[in-house]
Phi, psi and omega in degrees: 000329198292287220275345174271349163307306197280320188283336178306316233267283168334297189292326187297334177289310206284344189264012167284317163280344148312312181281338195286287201302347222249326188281316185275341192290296196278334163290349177267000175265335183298290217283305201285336173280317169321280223312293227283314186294317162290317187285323180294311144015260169306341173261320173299292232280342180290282178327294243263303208330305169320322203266320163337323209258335166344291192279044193302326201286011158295321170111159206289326185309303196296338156307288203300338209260345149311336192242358180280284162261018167265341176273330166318316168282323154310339182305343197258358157303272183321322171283319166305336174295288214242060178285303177319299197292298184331304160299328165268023157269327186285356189271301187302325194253006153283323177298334175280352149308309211248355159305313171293342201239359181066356179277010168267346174300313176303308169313312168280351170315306178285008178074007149323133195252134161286002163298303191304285212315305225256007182281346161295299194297312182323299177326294168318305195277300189306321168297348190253328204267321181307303200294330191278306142351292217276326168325279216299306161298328213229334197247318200275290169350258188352306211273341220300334171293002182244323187277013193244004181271194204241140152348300194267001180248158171250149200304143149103332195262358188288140188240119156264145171254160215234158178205076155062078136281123196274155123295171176264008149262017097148017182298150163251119180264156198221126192195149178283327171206134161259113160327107170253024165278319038104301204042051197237102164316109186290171194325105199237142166242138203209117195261123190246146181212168190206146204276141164285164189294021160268102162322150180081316197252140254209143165209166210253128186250328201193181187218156172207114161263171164196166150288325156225161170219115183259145172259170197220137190262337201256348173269332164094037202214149140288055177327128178246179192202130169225169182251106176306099188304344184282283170268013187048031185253135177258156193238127185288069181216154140253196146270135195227093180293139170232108268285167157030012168253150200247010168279154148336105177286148177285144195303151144204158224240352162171159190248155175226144188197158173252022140301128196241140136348294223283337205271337216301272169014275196312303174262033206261347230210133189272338218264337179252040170292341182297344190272008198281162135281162186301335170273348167286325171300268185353310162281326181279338148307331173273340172316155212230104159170167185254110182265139220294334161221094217283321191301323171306309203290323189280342174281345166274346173272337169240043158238349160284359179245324173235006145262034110308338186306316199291294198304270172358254223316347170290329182246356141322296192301301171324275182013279185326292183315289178334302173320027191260157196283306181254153225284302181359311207272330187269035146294341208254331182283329170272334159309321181281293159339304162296340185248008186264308171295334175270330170287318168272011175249333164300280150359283177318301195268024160258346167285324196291323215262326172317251216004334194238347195256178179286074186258124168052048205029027152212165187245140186226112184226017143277356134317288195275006147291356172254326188313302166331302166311313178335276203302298205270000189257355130312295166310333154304279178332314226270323189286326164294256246308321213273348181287124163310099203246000000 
């Protein structure tokens, strides 16, 4: 009877102490997510500010609610860039609370394993890393067509030039300008092509101008428009050219593709293949056509896989460090930490830029999407064993 009093009386301290540490985690998460997504803020919008203001004649409301909402939606960028670092400053500045006040001293008094202290946050940062995910797959994909736009455009007015954009029918489409309030290709040219018996290599079966190409969502086609050089009445067709032939090209009245308006954005650029989800990389990788940079893509699918793994191992490393008995020592403890943590976030993003280049006459970019793990997750391992319980 004695001895289930004492184990009731033990789980009720420890789960007092959980909600204590887990409580301190996250107010240091809050205020380290202000600071650092406020400084990103303020440091774009500073830069930036002129081009914003490009559009006075709009009126000033419609500047702020413009600008307003491009850091709102970007905000879901910015948490994905500094997700890792926000948990390990909020790691830092709860232990460093509880370093000053001497309650981590108390705690181990009581005979409390510093493993058992850090099992809260840990718990916490995998729910923190889950949010991140969900950012990255689930929140960011919708938006990408919004998030690519520019400082200097206003929603709805933005225009793009389109260059050989590949389709999963392996066509290339090309247009001088996309409307996107519009969903209107300007003299878009479309290249259809077939593969030949060599992999890789590709041949042009027909051409198709028009003068415009509107997209239609619910058939899920490029309607096309040309103008009749006789009456200058536009007509709903294009034209359709055939590869090496001196015949008359044919009426053709719209292409269907699973290029959408919305991908135009996205995909006119190798660079915002990052706004993609893992199943859009995926899909855009099994297309049996050549993309202009397959070494980027595989490198945006395994590096959406371990950087969350990195973002753990990064505050693993910290963890250990952070977890010291005098207050004396920890300034010195959040600086090794913070400079432990800076190393390996520095290593990733010297990993993302190998990844596409010509390292040791080859590019390998499932190597260096892992490597961060490689090197820092054995340091991680070495730094929990090594913690004083």
């Amino acid at each position: 009877m004695i001895e289930h009093l004492e184990s009731r009386i033990e789980n009720r301290i420890m789960k007092i102490l959980d909600r204590y540490v887990a409580k301190n985690f996250i107010i240091g998460y809050v205020i380290a997510f202000c600071v650092l997504m406020g400084l990103r803020i303020i440091t774009d919008l500073f830069v930036n500010l002129d081009e914003f203001t490009e559009h006075t004649d709009v009126g000033s409301a419609a500047v702020i609610k413009n600008i307003l909402m491009f850091y709102c939606l970007n905000c879901t960028l910015y948490f994905r860039d500094f997700a890792g670092m926000i948990t390990a400053v909020a790691a830092a500045f709860s232990f460093g609370r509880m370093v000053r006040s001497n309650e981590l001293v108390a705690v181990m008094a009581s005979g409390v394993s510093l493993k058992r202290i850090i099992a809260p946050i840990v718990f916490l940062a995998l729910l923190l890393t889950a949010v991140l995910v969900i950012d990255q797959e689930l929140l960011i994909p919708p938006l990408a067509d919004k998030l690519v736009r520019s400082h200097d455009d206003l929603p709805g007015q933005e225009s793009y030039d389109v260059k050989f954009i590949s389709d999963g029918n392996g066509s290339l489409i090309n247009s001088q300008q996309f409307e996107v309030e519009t969903s209107t290709l300007h003299s878009p040219s479309i290249l259809l092509r077939r593969e030949t018996s060599r992999p890789g290599i590709w041949e042009v079966t027909h051409r198709i101008d028009a003068e415009r190409a509107v997209y239609d969502r619910q058939e899920r086609r490029w309607d096309l428009y040309t103008t009749d050089p006789n009456s200058e009445q536009q007509l709903a067709y294009g034209l359709l050219y055939e590869a090496g032939s001196r015949n008359k090209p044919k009426p053709i009245a719209s292409y269907s593709s699973d290029i959408t308006a919305k991908d135009i954005p996205v995909r006119r650029k190798s660079e915002h293949k990052t706004l993609l989800s893992l199943k859009e990389l995926s899909a855009l990788a099994a297309q049996h056509t050549q993309i202009r940079d397959m070494a980027q893509l595989l490198s945006q699918k395994h590096f959406r896989i371990t950087d969350p793994i990195i973002n753990l191992i990064m505050l693993m490393v910290s963890l250990p460090i952070l977890v010291c008995r005098d207050p004396k020592s920890m300034k010195s403890a959040v600086m090794i930490s913070f400079g432990v943590t800076g190393a390996c976030f520095i290593t990733t993003f010297v990993c993302k830029i190998l990844a596409t280049e010509l390292v040791f006459d080859k590019v390998m970019p499932e190597l260096w999407a892992w490597l961060p793990v490689f090197v820092f997750l054995p340091i991680a391992f070495i730094e929990l064993d090594s913690m004083k319980t």
